[in-house]
C-alpha positions as CSV (number, residue, x, y, z in Angstrom):
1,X,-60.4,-19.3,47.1
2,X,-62.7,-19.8,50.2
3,X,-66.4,-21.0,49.8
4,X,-69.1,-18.7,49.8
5,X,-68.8,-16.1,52.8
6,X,-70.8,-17.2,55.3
7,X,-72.7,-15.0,58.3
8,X,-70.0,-15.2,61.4
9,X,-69.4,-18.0,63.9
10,X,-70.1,-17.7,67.1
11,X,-66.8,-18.8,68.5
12,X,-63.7,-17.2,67.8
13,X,-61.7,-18.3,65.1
14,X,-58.0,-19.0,65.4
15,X,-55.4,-18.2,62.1
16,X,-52.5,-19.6,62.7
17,X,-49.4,-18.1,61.1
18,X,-46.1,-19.9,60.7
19,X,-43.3,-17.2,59.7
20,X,-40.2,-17.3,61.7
21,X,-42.0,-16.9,64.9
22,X,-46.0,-18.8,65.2
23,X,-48.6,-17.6,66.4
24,X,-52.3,-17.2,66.2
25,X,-54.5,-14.1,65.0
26,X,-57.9,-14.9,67.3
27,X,-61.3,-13.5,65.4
28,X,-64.3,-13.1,67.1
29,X,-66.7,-10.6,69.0
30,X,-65.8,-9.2,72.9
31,X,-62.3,-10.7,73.3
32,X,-61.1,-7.2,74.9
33,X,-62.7,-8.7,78.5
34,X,-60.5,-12.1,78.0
35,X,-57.2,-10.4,76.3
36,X,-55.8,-11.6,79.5
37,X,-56.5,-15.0,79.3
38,X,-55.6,-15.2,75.4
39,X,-52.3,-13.4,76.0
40,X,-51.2,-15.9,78.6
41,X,-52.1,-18.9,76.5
42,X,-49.2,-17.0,74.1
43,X,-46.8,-16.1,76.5
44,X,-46.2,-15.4,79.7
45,X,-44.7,-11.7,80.9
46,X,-44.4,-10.1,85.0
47,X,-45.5,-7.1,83.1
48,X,-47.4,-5.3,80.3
49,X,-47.1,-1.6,78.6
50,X,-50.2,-1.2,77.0
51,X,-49.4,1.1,73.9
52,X,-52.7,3.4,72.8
53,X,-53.3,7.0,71.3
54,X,-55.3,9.3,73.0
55,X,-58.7,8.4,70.9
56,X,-58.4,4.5,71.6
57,X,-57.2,4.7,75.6
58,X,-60.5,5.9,76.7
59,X,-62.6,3.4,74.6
60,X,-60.8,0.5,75.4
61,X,-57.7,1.0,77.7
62,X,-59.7,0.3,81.2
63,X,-61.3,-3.2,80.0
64,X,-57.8,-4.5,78.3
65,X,-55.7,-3.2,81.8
66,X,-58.4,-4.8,83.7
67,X,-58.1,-8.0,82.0
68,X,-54.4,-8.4,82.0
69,X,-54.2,-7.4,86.0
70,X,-57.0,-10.4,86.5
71,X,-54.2,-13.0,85.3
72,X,-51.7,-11.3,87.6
73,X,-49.7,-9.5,84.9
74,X,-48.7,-5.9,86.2
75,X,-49.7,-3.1,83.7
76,X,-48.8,0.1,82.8
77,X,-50.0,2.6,79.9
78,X,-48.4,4.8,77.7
79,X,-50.5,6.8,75.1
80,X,-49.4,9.1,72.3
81,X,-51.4,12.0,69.9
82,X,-53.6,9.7,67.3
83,X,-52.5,10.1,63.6
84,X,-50.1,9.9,61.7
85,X,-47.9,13.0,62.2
86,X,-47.0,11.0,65.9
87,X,-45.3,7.7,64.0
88,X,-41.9,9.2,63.9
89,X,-38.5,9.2,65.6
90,X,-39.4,11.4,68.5
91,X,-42.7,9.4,69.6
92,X,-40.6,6.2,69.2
93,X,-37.8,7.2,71.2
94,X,-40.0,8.7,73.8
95,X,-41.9,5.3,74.2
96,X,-38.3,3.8,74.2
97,X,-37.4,6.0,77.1
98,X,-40.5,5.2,78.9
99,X,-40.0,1.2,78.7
100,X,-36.2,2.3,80.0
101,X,-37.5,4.1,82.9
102,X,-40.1,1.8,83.9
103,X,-37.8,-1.0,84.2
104,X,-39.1,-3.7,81.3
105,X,-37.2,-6.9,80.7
106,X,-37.0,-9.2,77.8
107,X,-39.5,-11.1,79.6
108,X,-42.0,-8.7,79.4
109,X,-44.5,-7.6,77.0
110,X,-46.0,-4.5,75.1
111,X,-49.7,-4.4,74.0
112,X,-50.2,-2.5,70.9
113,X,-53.6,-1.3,71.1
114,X,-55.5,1.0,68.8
115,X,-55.0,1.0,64.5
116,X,-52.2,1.0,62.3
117,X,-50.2,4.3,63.5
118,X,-50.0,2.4,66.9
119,X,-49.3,-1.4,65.7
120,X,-46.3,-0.3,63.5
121,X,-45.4,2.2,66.4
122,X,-45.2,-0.5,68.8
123,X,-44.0,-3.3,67.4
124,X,-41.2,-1.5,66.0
125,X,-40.3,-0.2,69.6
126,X,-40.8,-4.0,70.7
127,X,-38.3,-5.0,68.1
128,X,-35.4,-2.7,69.4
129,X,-35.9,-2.6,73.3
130,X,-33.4,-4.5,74.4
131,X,-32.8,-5.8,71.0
132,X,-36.5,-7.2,71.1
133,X,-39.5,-8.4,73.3
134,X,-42.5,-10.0,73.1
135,X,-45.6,-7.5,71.9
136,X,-49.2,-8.2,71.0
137,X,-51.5,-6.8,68.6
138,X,-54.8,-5.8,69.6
139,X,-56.1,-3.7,66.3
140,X,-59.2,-1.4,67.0
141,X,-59.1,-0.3,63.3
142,X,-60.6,-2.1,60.2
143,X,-57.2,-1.6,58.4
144,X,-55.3,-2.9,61.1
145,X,-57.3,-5.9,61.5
146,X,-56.9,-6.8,57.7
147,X,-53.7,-5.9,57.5
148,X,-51.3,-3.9,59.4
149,X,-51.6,-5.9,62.4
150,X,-50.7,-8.9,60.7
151,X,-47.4,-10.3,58.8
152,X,-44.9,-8.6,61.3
153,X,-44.4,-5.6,59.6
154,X,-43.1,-2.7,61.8
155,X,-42.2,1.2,61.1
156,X,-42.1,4.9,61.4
157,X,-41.9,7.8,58.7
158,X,-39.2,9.7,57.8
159,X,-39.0,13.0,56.9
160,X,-38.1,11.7,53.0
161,X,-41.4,8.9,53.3
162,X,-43.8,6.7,55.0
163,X,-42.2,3.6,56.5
164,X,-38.7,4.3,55.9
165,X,-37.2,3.0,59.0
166,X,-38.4,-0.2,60.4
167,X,-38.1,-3.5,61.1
168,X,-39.4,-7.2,60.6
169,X,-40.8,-8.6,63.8
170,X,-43.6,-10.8,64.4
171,X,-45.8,-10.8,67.0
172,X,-46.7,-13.2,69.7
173,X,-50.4,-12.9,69.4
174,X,-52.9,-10.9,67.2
175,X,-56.2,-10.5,69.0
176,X,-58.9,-9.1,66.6
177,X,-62.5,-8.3,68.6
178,X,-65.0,-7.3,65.9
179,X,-66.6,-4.9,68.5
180,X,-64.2,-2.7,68.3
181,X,-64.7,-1.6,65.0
182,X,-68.3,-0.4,66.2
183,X,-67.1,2.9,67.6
184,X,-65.3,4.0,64.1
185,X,-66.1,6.6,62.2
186,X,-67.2,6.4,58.5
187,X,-64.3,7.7,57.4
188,X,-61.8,5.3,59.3
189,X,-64.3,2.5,58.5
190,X,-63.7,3.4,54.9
191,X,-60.2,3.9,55.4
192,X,-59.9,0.3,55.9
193,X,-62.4,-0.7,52.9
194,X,-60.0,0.2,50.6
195,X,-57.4,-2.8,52.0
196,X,-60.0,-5.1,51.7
197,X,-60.9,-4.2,48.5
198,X,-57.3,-4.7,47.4
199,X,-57.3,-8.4,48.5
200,X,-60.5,-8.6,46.3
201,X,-58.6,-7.1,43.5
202,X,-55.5,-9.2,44.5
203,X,-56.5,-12.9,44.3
204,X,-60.1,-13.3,45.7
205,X,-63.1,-11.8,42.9
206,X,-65.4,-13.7,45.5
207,X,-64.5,-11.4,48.0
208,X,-64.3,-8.3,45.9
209,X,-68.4,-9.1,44.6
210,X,-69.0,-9.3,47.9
211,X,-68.0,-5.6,49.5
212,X,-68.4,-3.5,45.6
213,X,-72.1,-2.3,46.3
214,X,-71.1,-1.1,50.2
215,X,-72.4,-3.5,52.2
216,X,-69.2,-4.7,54.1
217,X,-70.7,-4.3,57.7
218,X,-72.9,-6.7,57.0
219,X,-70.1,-9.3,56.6
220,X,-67.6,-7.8,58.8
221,X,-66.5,-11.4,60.4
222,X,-65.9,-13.4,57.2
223,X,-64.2,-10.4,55.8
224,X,-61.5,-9.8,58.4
225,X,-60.6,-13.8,58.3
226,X,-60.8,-14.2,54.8
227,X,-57.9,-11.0,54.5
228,X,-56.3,-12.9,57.3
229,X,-55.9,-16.0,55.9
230,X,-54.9,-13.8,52.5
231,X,-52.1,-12.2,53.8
232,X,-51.0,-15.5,56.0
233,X,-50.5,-17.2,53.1
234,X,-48.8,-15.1,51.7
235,X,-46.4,-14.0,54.5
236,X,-45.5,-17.7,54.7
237,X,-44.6,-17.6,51.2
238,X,-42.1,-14.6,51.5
239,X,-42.0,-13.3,55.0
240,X,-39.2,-11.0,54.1
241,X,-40.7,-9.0,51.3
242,X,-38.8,-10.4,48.4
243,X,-41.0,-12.5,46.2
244,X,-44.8,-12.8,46.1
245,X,-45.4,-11.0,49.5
246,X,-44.7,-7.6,47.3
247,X,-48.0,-8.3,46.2
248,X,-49.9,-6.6,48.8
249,X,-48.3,-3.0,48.0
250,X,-51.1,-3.4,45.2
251,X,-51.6,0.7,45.3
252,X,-49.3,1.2,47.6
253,X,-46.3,2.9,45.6
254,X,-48.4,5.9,44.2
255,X,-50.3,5.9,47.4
256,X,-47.4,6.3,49.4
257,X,-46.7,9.0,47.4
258,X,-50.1,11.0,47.6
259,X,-49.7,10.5,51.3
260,X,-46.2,12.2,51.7
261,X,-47.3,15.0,49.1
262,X,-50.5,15.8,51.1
263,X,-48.7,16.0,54.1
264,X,-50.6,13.1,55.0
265,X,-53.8,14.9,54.8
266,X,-54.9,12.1,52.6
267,X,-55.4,9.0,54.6
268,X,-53.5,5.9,54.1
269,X,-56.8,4.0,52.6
270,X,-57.6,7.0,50.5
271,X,-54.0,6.9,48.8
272,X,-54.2,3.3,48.1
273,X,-57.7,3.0,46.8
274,X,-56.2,6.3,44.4
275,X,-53.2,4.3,43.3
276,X,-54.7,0.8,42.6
277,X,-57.4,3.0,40.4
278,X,-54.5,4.7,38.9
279,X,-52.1,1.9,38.5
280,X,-55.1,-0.3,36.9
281,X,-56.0,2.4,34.4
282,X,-51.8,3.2,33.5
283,X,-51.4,-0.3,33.2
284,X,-54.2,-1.4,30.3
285,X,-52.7,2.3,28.5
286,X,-49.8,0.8,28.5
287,X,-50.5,-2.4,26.5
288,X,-49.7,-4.4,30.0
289,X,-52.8,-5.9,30.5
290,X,-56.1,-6.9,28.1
291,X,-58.6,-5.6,29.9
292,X,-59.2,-2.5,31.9
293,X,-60.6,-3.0,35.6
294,X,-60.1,0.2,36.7
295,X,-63.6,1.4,36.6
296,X,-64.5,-1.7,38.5
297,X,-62.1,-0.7,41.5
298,X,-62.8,3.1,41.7
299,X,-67.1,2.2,42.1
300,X,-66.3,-0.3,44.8
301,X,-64.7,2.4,46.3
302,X,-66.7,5.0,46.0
303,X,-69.2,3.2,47.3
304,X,-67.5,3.6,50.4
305,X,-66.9,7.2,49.9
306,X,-63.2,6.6,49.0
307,X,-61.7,9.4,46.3
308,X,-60.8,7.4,42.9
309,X,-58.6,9.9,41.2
310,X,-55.3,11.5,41.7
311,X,-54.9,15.2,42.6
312,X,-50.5,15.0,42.0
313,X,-49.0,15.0,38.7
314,X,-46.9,12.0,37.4
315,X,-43.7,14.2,37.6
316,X,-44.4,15.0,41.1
317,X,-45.3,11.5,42.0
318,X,-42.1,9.8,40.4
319,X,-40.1,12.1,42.6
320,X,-41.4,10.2,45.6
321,X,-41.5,7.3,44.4
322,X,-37.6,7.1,43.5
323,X,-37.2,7.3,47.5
324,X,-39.7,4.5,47.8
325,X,-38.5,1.3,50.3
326,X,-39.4,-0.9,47.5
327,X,-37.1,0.6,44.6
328,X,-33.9,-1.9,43.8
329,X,-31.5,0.0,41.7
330,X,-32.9,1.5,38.6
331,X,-36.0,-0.2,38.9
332,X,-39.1,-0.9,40.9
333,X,-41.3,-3.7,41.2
334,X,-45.6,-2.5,40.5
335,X,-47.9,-4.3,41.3
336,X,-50.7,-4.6,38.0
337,X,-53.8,-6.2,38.1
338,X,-55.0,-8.0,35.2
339,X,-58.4,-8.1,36.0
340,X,-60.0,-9.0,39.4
341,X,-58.8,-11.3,41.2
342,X,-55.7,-11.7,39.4
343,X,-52.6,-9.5,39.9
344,X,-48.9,-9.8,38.7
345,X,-45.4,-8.2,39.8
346,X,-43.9,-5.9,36.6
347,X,-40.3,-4.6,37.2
348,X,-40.1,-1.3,35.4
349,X,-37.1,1.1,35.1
350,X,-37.3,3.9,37.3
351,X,-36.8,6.3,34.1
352,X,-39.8,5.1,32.8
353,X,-42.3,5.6,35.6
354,X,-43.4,8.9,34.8
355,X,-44.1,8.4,31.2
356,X,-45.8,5.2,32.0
357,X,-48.0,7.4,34.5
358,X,-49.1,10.0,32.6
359,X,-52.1,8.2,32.0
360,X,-53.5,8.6,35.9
C-alpha cells in the first residue's frame, strides 16, 4: 500500500511498466504542448495518425498535431462519432482503410487520443495494421487514465457483447495530462469514479477512504498514479489475463451485462459500480464472505451520482454472461470482495450463477 496520498508534484511522474513491451505512463499537468517531445523520447515514427472522436478533436486535436509537427513528425487525423455504438467492426475497418490509403508503415505511429471507446479502438487497429505498429495513448477521460489506457488491453463490441474481439498489445507510451480531465462532464467524471473506486475496493482501503465522501478532484494526481501503479503491478504479474490480473473485472461480469442489455445506454462506470454493489451483496448471501461491504461500495458511489442497484433480472443477466470473454467451460471466474481492500477470484459453475444472483 502507498503512504498517505499526498497533494500532486509538480513534475511529472514517470510509471514504468515492464510487460512484454516497456514503457512509461508520464503523469503530470499540460503535457498535450510537449506530446511531441515525450513521444520521441519513446520512439521515433516519419508519421503520426492522430485517432480522436468528434467531442475530443476540437478540445485537444490542434495542440497535440501542433506538437508532433514541431519535432518534425508528419501528422494526420482521423476522427470517428464519440460513444460507444462507434467501437465496432465498421469504425475499425474504416480507420484500417484510412491508414491503407494514407500510406503508413510499420515505422510509423497512431496517437489514440480521447477516452476509453478511442484507446481500445485504436490500439486494436495498431495491433493489426500491418500485423502491428507502434501507437500511443493520450487518455482525455478519467476512466481511461486509470485504466483502459493502461495494461495493453485492446477491443471492439460485438453484436453478442462488449470486447469480444480484440487483442493484447501494449503501447509505446501512455501520456496522461491531468488538464484534460477539466473539460469533462459530471457524468464522464463519474463514469470514471467508479474504476477508481474498484481499486479501493480491490487492494488499497487507503485509497477507497480517500474518494467515499466525493471529494476525488481534490486529489486527482495522486489518484490517477496510485491506480497506475495498481494495475502495473498487476499487469506484470499476469499480462495475459490468466491469473491475478482477472482481478480488475471486479464488477465487470454483471456490468458487462447491464451494458449490452441497455443497449449501452448505461455507461460503462455505471454498470460496474452496479455489479461490484451487486456482486458484494450476492456474495455475503451466499455464505462466501463474513462480512457484507456492499453498503460501503454503493455510498461511495453515490456520492458521485453513480446508480447502485440493478434494473435486469438474474435470469436475464446469466444469459449474457454465459457469452462473457472471461467464461472457461462450464465455469466462470467472479471476482468477490471480502471486505475493502481485499478481494479474491471464486470459480463458480455457470449453472449456478443465476441462483447465486438472485440476491442483486
Amino acid at each position: 500500500m502507498a503512504d498517505i496520498l499526498h497533494t500532486s508534484p509538480a513534475q511529472p511522474e514517470r510509471i514504468p511498466i515492464h510487460a512484454s513491451r516497456s514503457y512509461d505512463v508520464v503523469v503530470g499537468e499540460d503535457l498535450l504542448k510537449d506530446a511531441g517531445r515525450y513521444i520521441l523520447q519513446a520512439v521515433s515514427p516519419s508519421a503520426a495518425v492522430i485517432v480522436s472522436d468528434d467531442l475530443v478533436y476540437p478540445l485537444y486535436g490542434q495542440t497535440v498535431e501542433a506538437s508532433l509537427r514541431k519535432e518534425g513528425i508528419s501528422v494526420l487525423s482521423w476522427t470517428f462519432p464519440h460513444g460507444e455504438d462507434s467501437k465496432n467492426a465498421s469504425t475499425l475497418f474504416s480507420l484500417l482503410e484510412f491508414l491503407a490509403e494514407k500510406g503508413l508503415t510499420r515505422s510509423d505511429l497512431i496517437v489514440a487520443l480521447g477516452g476509453g471507446v478511442t484507446g481500445d479502438m485504436a490500439g486494436f487497429a495498431a495491433s493489426i495494421y500491418l500485423r502491428g505498429i507502434p501507437y500511443v495513448q493520450i487518455p482525455t477521460s478519467l476512466l481511461a487514465a486509470v485504466d483502459s489506457s493502461v495494461g495493453g488491453k485492446t477491443a471492439i463490441d460485438l453484436n453478442a457483447g462488449k470486447n469480444l474481439a480484440g487483442s493484447f498489445y501494449q503501447p509505446r507510451l501512455v501520456l496522461c495530462d491531468i488538464r484534460t480531465l477539466d473539460t469533462l462532464p459530471d457524468q464522464e467524471f463519474s463514469c470514471g469514479m467508479a474504476e477508481v473506486i474498484k481499486y479501493g475496493v480491490l487492494c488499497d482501503p487507503e485509497l477507497f477512504a480517500l474518494v467515499e465522501n466525493g471529494e476525488a478532484r481534490l486529489y486527482l494526481n495522486d489518484i490517477i498514479r496510485r491506480c497506475v501503479s495498481i494495475k502495473r503491478d498487476l499487469v506484470m504479474q499476469d499480462e495475459y489475463d490468466t491469473g491475478s490480473r482477472q482481478l480488475l473485472n471486479l464488477g465487470h461480469t454483471l456490468g458487462h451485462a447491464v451494458e449490452k442489455l441497455s443497449g449501452y445506454a448505461v455507461s460503462h462506470g455505471s454498470a460496474v459500480g452496479i455489479g461490484m454493489v451487486a456482486i458484494a451483496r450476492c456474495a455475503y448471501a451466499a455464505g462466501l464472505t463474513d462480512a457484507d461491504c456492499s453498503e460501503r461500495i454503493a455510498s461511495a458511489l453515490a456520492s458521485y451520482g453513480l446508480p447502485t442497484s440493478c434494473p435486469y433480472p438474474a435470469a436475464e443477466l446469466c444469459q449474457v454472461i454465459l457469452r462473457d470473454k472471461k467464461r472457461s467451460g462450464d465455469a466462470i471466474n467472479l471476482v468477490i470482495p471480502r471486505a475493502i481492500g481485499n478481494t479474491c477470484l471464486h470459480r463458480m459453475k455457470v449453472d449456478k450463477l443465476e441462483a447465486f444472483f438472485q440476491n442483486l
